[in-house]
C-alpha positions in Angstrom: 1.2 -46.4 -73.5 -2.0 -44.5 -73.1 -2.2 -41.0 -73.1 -3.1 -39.5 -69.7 -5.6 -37.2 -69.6 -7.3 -34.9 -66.7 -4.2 -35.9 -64.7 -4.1 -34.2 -60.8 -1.9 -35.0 -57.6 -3.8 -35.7 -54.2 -2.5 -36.3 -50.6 -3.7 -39.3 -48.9 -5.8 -39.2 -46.2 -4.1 -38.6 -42.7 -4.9 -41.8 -41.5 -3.8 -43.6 -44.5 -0.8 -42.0 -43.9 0.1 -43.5 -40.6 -1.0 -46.6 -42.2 1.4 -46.8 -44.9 4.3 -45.4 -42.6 3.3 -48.9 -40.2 3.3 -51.0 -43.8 6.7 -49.9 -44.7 8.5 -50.4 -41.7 7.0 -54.2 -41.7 3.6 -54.3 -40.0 3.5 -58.1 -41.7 6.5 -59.9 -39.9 5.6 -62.6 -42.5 6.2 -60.2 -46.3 4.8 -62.6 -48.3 1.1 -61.9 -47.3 1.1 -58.9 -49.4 0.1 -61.2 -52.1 -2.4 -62.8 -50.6 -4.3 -59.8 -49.7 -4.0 -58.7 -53.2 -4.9 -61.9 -54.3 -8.4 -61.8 -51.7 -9.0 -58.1 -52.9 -9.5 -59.4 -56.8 -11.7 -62.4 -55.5 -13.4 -59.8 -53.9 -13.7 -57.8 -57.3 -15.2 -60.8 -59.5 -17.8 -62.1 -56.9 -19.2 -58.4 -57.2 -19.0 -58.6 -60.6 -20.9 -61.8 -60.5 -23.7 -60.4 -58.5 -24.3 -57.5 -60.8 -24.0 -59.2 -63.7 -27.0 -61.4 -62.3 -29.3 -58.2 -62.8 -27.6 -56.6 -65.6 -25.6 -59.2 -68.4 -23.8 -56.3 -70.2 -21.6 -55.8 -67.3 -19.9 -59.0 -68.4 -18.6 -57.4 -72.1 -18.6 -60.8 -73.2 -16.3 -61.9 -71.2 -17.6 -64.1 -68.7 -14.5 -66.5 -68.1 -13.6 -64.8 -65.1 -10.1 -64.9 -63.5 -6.8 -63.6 -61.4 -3.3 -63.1 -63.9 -0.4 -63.2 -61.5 3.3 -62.5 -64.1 6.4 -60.9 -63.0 9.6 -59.2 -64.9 12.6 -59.7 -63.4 14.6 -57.4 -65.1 12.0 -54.6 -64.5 11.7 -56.0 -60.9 8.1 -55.8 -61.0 5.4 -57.9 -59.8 1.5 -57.4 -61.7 -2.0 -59.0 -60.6 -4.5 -58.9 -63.0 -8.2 -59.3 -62.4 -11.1 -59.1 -64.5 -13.9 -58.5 -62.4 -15.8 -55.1 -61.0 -13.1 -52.4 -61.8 -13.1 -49.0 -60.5 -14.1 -45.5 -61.6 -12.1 -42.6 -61.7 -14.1 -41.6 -58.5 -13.7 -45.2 -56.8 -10.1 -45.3 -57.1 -10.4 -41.9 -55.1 -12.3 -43.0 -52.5 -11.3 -46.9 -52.0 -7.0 -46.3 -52.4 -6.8 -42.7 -50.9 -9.0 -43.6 -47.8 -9.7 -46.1 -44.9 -12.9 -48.0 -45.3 -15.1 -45.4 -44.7 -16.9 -45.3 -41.1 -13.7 -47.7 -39.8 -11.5 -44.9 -40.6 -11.7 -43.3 -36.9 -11.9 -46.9 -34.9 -9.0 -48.2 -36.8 -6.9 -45.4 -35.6 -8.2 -45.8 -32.3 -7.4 -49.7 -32.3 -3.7 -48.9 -33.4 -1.7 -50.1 -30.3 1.7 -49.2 -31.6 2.7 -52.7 -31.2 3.3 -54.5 -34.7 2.5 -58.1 -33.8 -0.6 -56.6 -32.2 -1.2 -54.2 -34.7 -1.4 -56.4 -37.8 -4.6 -58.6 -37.0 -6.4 -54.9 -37.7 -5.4 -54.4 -40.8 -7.8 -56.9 -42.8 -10.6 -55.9 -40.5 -10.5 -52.3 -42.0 -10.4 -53.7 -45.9 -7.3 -51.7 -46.0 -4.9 -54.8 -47.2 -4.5 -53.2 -50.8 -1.9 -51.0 -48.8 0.6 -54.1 -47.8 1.5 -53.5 -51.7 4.1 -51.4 -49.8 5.7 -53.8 -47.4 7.5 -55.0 -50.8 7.5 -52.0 -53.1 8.4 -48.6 -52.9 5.8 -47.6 -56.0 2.4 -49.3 -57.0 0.8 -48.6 -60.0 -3.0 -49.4 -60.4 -4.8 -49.6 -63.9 -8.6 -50.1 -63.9 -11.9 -49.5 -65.1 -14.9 -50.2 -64.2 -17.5 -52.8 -65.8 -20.3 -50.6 -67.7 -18.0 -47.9 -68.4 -16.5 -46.6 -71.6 -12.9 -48.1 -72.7 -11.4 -44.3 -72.7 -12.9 -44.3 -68.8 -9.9 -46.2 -67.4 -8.3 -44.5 -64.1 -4.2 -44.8 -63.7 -3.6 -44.6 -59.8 -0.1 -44.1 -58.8 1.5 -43.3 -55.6 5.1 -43.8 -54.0 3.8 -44.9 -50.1 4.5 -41.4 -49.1 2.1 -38.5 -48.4 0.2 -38.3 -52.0 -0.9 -40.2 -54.9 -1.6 -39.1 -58.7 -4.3 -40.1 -60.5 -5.7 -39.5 -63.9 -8.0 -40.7 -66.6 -6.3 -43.3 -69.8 -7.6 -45.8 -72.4 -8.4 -49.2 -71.3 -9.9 -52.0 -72.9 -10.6 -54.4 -70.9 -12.5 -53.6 -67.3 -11.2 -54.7 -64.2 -7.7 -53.9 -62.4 -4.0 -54.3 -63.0 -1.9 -53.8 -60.0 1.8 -52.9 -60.6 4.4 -53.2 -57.7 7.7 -51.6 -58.5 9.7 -54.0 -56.0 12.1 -52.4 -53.8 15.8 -53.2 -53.9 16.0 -56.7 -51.5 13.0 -57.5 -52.5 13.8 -59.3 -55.3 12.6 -63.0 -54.5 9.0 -62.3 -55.6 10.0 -61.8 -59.4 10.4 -65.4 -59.6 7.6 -67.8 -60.7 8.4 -71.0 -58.3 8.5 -68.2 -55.1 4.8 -66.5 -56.6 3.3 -70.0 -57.2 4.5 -71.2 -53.6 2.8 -68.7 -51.9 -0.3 -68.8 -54.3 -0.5 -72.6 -53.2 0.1 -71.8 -49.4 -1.9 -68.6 -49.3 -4.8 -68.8 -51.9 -5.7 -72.5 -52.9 -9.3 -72.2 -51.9 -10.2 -68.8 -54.0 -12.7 -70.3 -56.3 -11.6 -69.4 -59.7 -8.8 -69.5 -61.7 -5.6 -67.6 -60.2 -3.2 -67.9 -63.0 0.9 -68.0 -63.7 2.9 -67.5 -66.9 4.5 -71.0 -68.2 7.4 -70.3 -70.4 7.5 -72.7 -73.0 10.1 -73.4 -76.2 10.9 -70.9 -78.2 8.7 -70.9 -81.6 11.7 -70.9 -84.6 12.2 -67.0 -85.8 10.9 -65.5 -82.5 13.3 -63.9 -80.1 10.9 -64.5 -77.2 9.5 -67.5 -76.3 5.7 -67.6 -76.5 4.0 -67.1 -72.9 1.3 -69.8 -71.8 -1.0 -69.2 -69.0 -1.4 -72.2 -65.9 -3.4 -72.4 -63.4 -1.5 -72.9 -59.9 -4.6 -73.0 -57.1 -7.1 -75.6 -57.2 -10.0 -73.2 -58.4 -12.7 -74.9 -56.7 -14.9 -73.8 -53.7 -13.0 -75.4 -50.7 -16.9 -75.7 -49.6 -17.8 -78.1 -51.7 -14.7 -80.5 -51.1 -14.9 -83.3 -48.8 -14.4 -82.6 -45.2 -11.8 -85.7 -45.3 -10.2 -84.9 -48.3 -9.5 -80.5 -46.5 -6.4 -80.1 -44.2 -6.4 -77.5 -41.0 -4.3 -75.1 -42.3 -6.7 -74.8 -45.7 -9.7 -74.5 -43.4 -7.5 -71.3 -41.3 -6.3 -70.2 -44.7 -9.9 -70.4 -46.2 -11.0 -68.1 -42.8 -8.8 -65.6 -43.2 -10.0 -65.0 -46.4 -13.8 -64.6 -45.7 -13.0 -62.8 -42.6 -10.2 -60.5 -43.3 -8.8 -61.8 -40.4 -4.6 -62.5 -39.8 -5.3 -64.6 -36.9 -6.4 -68.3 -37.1 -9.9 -68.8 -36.7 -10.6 -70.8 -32.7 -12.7 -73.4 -34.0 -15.2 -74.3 -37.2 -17.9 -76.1 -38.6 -17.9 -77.7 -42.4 -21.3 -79.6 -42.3 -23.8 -80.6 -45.9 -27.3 -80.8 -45.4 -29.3 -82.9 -48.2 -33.1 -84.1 -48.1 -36.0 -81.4 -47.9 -33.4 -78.9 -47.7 -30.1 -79.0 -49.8 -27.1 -75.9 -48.5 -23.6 -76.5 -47.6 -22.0 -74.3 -44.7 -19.0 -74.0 -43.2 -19.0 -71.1 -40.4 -15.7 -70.3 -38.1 -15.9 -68.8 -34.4 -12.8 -65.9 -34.6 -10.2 -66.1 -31.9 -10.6 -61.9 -31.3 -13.6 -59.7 -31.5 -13.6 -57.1 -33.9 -13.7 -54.1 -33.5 -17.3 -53.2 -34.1 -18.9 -55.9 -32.3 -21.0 -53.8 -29.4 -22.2 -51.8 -32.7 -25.5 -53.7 -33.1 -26.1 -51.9 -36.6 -22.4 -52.6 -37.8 -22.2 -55.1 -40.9 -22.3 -58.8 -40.0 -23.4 -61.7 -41.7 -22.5 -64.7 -43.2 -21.4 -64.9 -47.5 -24.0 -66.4 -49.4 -24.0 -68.1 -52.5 -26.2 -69.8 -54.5 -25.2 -73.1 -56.4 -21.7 -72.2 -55.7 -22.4 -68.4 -57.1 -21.3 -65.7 -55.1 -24.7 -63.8 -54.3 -24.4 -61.6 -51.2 -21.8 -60.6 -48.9 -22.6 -60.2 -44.8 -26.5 -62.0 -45.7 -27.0 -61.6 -41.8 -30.7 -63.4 -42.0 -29.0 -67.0 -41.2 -27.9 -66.1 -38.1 -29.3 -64.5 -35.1 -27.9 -61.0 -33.8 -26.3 -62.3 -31.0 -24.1 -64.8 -33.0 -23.3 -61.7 -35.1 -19.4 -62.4 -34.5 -19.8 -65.4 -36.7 -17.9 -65.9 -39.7 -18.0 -68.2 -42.7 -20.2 -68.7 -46.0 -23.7 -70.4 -47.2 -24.5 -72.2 -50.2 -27.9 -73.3 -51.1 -29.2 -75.1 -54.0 -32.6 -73.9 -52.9 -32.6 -70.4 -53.5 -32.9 -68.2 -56.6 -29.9 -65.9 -58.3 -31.8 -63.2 -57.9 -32.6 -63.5 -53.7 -32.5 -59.6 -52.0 -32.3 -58.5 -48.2 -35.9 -57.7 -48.6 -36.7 -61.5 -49.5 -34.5 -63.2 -47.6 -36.6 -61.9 -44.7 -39.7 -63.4 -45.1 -38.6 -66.7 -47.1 -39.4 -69.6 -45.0 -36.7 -71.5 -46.2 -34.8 -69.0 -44.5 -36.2 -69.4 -41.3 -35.5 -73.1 -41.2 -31.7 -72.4 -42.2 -31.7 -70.1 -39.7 -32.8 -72.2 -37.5 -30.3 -75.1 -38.2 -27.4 -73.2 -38.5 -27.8 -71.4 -35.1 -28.2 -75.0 -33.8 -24.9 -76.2 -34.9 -22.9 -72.6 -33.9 -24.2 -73.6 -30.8 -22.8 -77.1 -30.2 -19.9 -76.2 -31.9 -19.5 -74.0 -28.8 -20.6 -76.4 -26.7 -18.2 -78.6 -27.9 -15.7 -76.0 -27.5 -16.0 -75.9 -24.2 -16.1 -79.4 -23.0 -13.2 -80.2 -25.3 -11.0 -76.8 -25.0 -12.1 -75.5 -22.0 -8.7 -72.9 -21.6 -9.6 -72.4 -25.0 -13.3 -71.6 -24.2 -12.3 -68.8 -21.4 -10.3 -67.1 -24.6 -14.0 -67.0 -26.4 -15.9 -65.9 -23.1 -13.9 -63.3 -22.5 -14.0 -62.2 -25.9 -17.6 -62.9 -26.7 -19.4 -63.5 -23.4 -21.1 -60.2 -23.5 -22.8 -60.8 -27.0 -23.7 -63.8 -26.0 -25.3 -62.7 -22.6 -28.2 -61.2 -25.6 -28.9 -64.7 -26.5 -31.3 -65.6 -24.0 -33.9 -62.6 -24.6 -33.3 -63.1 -29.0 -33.5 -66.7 -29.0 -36.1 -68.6 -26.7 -36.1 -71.6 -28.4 -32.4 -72.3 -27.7 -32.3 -70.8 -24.1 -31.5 -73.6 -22.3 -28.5 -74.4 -24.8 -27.4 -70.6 -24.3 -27.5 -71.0 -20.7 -24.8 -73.6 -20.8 -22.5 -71.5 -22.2 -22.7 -68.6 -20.0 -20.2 -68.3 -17.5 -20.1 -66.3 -14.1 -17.7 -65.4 -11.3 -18.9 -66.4 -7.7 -18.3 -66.7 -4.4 -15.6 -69.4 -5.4 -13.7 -67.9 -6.5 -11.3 -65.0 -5.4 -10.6 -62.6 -8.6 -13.7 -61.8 -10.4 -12.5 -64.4 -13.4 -16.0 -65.4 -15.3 -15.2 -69.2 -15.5 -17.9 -71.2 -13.5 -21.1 -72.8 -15.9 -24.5 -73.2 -14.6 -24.0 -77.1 -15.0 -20.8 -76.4 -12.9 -22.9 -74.8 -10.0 -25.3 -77.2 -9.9 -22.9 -80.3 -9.7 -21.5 -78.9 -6.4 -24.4 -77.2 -4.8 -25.7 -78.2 -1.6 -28.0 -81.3 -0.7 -31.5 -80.1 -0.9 -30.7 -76.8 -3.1 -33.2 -76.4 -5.4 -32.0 -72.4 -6.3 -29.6 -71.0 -8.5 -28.6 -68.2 -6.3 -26.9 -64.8 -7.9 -26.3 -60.9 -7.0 -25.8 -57.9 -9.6 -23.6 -55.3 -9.0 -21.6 -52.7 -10.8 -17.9 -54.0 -9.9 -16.8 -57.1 -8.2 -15.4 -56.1 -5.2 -18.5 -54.5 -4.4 -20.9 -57.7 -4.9 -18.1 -60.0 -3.4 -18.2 -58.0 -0.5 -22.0 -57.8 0.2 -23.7 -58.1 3.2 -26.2 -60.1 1.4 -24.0 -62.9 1.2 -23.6 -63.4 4.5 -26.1 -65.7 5.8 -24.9 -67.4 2.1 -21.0 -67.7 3.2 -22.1 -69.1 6.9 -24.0 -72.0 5.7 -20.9 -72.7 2.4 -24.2 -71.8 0.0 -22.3 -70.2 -3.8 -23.6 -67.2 -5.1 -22.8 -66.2 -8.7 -21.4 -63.0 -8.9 -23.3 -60.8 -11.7 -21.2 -57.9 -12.8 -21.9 -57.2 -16.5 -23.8 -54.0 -17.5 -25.8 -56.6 -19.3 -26.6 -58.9 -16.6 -29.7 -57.7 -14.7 -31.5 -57.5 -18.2 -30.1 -61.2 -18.8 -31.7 -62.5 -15.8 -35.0 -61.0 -16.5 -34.8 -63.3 -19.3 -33.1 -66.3 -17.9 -35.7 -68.2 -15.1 -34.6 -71.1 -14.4 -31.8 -73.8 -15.6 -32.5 -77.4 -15.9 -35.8 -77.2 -13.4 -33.8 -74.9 -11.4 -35.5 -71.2 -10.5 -33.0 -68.4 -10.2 -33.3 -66.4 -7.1 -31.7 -62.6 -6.8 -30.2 -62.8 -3.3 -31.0 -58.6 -3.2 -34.4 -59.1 -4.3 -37.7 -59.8 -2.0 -38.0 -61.8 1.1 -35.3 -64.2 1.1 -36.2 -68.1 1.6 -33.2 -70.5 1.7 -36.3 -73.5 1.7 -34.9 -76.8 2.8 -31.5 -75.2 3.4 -33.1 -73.9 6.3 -33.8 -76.6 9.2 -37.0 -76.0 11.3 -35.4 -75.0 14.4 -33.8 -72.0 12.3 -37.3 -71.1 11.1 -38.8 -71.0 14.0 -36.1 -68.9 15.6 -36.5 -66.4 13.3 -40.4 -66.4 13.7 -39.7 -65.8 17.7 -37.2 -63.4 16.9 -39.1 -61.3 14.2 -42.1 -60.9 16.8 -39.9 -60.2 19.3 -39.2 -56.9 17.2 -42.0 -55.6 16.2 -42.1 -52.2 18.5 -38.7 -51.7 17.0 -40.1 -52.6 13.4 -42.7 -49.9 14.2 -40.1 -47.1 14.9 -38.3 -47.3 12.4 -40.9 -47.5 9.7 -41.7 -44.2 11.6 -38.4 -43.0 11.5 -37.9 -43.3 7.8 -40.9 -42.7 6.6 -41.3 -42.1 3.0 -37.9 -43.6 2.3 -38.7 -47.2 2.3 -41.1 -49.4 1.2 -41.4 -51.7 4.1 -39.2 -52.6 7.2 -38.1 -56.1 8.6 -36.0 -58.0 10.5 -33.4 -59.8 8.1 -32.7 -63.3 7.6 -29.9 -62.9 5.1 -27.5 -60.8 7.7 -24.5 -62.4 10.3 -22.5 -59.3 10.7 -23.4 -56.1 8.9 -26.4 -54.0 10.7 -28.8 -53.6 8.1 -29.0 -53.8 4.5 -31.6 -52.3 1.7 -33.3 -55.1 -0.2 -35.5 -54.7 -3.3 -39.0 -55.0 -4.3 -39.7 -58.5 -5.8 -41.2 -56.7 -8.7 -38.7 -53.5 -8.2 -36.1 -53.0 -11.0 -32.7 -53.4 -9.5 -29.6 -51.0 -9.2 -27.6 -51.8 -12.5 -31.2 -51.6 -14.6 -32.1 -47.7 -12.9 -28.8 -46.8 -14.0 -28.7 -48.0 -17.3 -32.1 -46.3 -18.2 -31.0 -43.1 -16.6 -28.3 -43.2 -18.0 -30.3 -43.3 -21.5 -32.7 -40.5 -20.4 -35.3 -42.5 -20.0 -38.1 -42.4 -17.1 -37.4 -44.4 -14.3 -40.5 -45.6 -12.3 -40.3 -45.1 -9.0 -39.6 -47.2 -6.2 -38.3 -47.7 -2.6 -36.3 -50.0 -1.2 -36.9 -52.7 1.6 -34.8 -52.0 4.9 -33.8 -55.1 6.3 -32.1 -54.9 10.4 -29.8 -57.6 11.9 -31.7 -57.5 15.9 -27.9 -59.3 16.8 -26.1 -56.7 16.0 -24.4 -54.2 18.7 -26.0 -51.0 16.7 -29.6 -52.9 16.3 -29.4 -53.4 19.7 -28.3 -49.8 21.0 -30.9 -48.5 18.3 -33.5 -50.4 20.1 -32.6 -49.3 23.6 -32.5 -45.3 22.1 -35.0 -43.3 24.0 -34.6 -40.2 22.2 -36.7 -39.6 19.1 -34.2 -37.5 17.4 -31.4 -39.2 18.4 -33.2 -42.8 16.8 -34.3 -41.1 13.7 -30.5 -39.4 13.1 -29.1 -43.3 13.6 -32.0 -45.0 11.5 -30.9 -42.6 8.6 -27.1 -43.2 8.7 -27.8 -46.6 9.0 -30.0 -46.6 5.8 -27.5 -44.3 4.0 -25.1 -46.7 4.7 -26.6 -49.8 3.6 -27.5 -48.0 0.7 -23.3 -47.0 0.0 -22.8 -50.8 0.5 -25.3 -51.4 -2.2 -24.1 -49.2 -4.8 -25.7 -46.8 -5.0 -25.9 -43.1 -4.4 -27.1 -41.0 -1.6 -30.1 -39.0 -2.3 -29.3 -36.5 0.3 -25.3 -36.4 0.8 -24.9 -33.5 2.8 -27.9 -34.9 5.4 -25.6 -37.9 5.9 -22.7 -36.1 6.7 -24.6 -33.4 8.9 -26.0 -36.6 11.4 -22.5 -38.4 11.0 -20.7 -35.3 12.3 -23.2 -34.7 15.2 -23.0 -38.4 16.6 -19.0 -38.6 16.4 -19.1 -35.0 18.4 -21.7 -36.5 21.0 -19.0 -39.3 21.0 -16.5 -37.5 21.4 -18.0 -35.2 24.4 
């Protein structure tokens, strides 16, 4: 054995440490995956050490069949995988196997339910799978170097699961890493070579080079030992580039857990070739659970990349647009060179048209999703529905197909569920409707409870109900749907067009004039607080309501800049009156000037409370409140 030098004991990060105690109480219901993540991890190693190697040969040492050993000793009880790829430095055996994944160290901890089954799907997410070692071994020893470095620059890594590892520097020839697991007792059945090559098969077909198994063979006369033969157990091919006939299901899932680091099976996927002017394979998976970064616009994202079947780049997140940033999956394009960067993969024009494509077929994959499996489709809205809200605004070209895939509550429903399509709406809307009709809001009781629906539930017109953060932006983007405008029920001077007969028009002409002296008071009345005053259309049983400017910006889009700090221009609303309505009625018959100008303010403060939003002037409110309940009272 190697003689260990600068040898020192460390104590694993605190998180790490709730980790491990989660591993060894059985975070995988299923023990066997250990391996696979071990077996992912190496993959991981040799497709880095590909892609340096591209820029710098040496890294190879003349040793460019690359490869994963898997042996075991069963009298020793231990299990060792062997790769020969990137390796680690003193310093990156440090950082990598004593700490969570860097910036995911804090969400992962956060993410942590408590429940195992729930748990476990996290686990990949973080790159923190080196640590299931310990579901099956109560000691893991870890020999590597790093490609470039000096033999006598090998790193020993050692650590029992508990609170601390050791770590020191040793001799090693060859770089890469040897993992070590010290089985613990019961654990037995994976020092056996039919048990390590079953899961290999089941686990780890599709990793695209050679994972290999010792083959005993006869004993060679005047040896004690037989000599030890190496076989390779998983196909070694890029499951990629197989036929899509010739692939089962559960190679595709297998295949996606691998490029996602995912535990879950992957909702749906796409495994298409393009040849002609163009020549790339892909083959791109939809997840059945958002991760955890996926509002973090700057997080990593991205599809794998390879070139000719060489692993290039990992998260290349130029193929995809940013609100398809959940995507998962890898690219492989004969057209590209070895050498591609970031910085050139934005401005190739090949690019672009790959882009272009692939976004195309995400799309109806989704589409098809959700004509096929719609149950399955509400799983991936609720999921995914807000990212995908950012589509219309990123991606004009495919806005229409976007717009298919959104979903909204409505007035249809009765429990805020986001389930009903645009083409949906339109199938049942009314003869003559030639409007998409909608309302923003901050929560769904509030919007479903509007008193600008009303005029909309008397005549059996649906409303979608708009409650996202997102969705005011979204519809500043989104216009219209298959020749149909979208109108903002809130918004301007309503006009229901031909769902309004004549005789209803013309009633609300004669009405309308019929007001005007009480128009005139109250734009007296409130003065600088409102824009404009009118009689209202949209109301049947509430007594007034605030409308907003066509050009205005809405509730939920003041509060979201304020909420950033930034300037908010200004703007005042429209007051709207219902002239039916007891209130309108006594307000009209008021002769005192105070007493009409203390009722035209609660009733503006309260249309504005049903709106959502806040009173400028609280205290005002409850001062002219108080006075007309004690006149009431009197």
């Amino acid at each position: 054995m190697s003689v260990e030098t600068q040898k020192e004991t460390l104590g694993f990060q605190t998180e790490v440490k709730q980790l491990l105690h989660l591993m060894i109480h059985s975070l995988y219901s299923n023990k066997e995956i250990f391996l696979r993540e071990l077996i992912s991890n190496a993959s991981d190693a040799v497709d880095k050490l590909r892609f340096e190697a591209l820029a710098k040969p040496d890294l190879l040492e003349g040793g460019a069949e690359l490869k994963i050993r898997v042996s075991f000793d069963k009298d020793a009880k231990t299990v060792t995988l062997e790769d020969n790829g990137i390796g680690m430095s003193r310093e990156d055996a440090v950082t990598h196997l004593g700490t969570i994944a860097k910036s995911g160290t804090a969400d992962f901890m956060k993410h942590l339910s408590g429940d195992q089954k729930k748990d476990s799907h996290l686990i990949g997410q973080f790159g923190v799978g080196f640590y299931s070692a310990f579901i099956v071994a109560d000691k893991v020893d870890v020999f590597s170097r790093r490609a470039g470095l000096a033999a006598s620059e090998g790193v020993h890594w050692s650590s029992k699961g508990e609170g601390e590892f050791e770590i020191a520097t040793v001799e090693k020839a060859d770089r890469g890493t040897r993992i070590v697991l010290h089985l613990k007792s019961g654990e037995d059945e994976f020092a056996d070579g039919w048990r390590l090559r079953n899961i290999i098969k089941k686990y780890s077909d599709h990793i695209a080079l050679p994972i290999e198994l010792p083959k005993e063979v006869a004993a060679v006369e005047g040896e004690d030992k037989p000599a030890v033969e190496w076989e390779t157990v998983n196909r070694a091919s890029a499951l990629w580039t197989r036929p899509r006939t010739e692939i089962k299901d559960e190679e595709y899932q297998e295949f996606y857990k691998h490029v996602a680091h995912d535990f879950e099976n992957p909702l749906s996927w796409s495994h298409n070739k393009v040849e002609g002017k163009l020549e790339y394979t892909s083959l791109l998976y939809v997840p059945t659970r958002a991760p955890f970064d996926l509002y973090q616009r700057e997080a990593s994202k991205g599809l794998k990349l390879y070139v000719q079947r060489v692993f290039v780049m990992d998260q290349a997140e130029s193929f995809l647009p940013l609100y398809l940033r959940f995507i998962k999956g890898v690219v492989d394009s004969n057209d590209l060179s070895l050498n591609v960067s970031r910085e050139i993969l934005q401005k190739d024009p090949i690019i672009d048209s790959m882009k272009s494509a692939l976004t195309k077929r995400v799309l109806d994959m989704l589409e098809k999703l959700a004509k096929n499996e719609p149950e399955q489709y509400k799983g991936f809205w609720k999921n995914f529905g807000q990212v995908m809200k950012e589509g219309p605004a990123e991606d004009f070209a495919n806005k229409e197909k976007i717009a298919g895939l959104l979903r909204f509550a409505s007035t249809q429903g009765d429990d805020g569920e986001q389930v009903v399509g645009l083409a949906d709406y339109l199938a049942r809307a009314k003869e003559g409707q030639d409007k998409i009709y909608y309302l923003t809001g901050e929560t769904y009781a509030q919007v479903k409870n509007s008193p600008h629906l009303e005029v909309f539930r008397k005549k059996g017109i649906e409303v979608l109900l708009l409650t996202d953060r997102i969705d005011e932006w979204l519809m500043s983007y989104l216009t219209d749907f298959d020749g149909k405008s979208f109108v903002d029920v809130a918004r301007g001077d309503l006009d229901l067009g031909n769902l309004d007969s004549e005789e209803d028009k013309k009633a609300a002409e004669e009405v309308a004039k019929s007001k005007e002296g009480l128009v005139e008071r109250l734009k007296t009345a409130l003065g600088d607080s409102v824009a404009e005053v009118r009689v209202s259309h949209r109301l049947t049983d509430s007594p007034a309501i605030l409308a907003i400017g066509e050009q205005d910006l809405g509730l939920q889009m003041r509060q979201i800049l304020e909420a950033s700090g930034q300037k908010v221009p200004d703007s005042k609303p429209i007051f709207e009156f219902n002239p039916a309505h007891p209130l309108i009625e006594k307000l009209d018959n008021e002769q005192s000037d105070e007493r009409f100008g203390d009722l035209s303010h609660i009733l503006f403060d309260q249309a504005a409370l049903a709106a959502g939003d806040s009173l400028k002037d609280p205290a005002a409110y409850v001062r002219r409140l108080n006075k007309l309940l004690v006149e009431l009272s009197v």
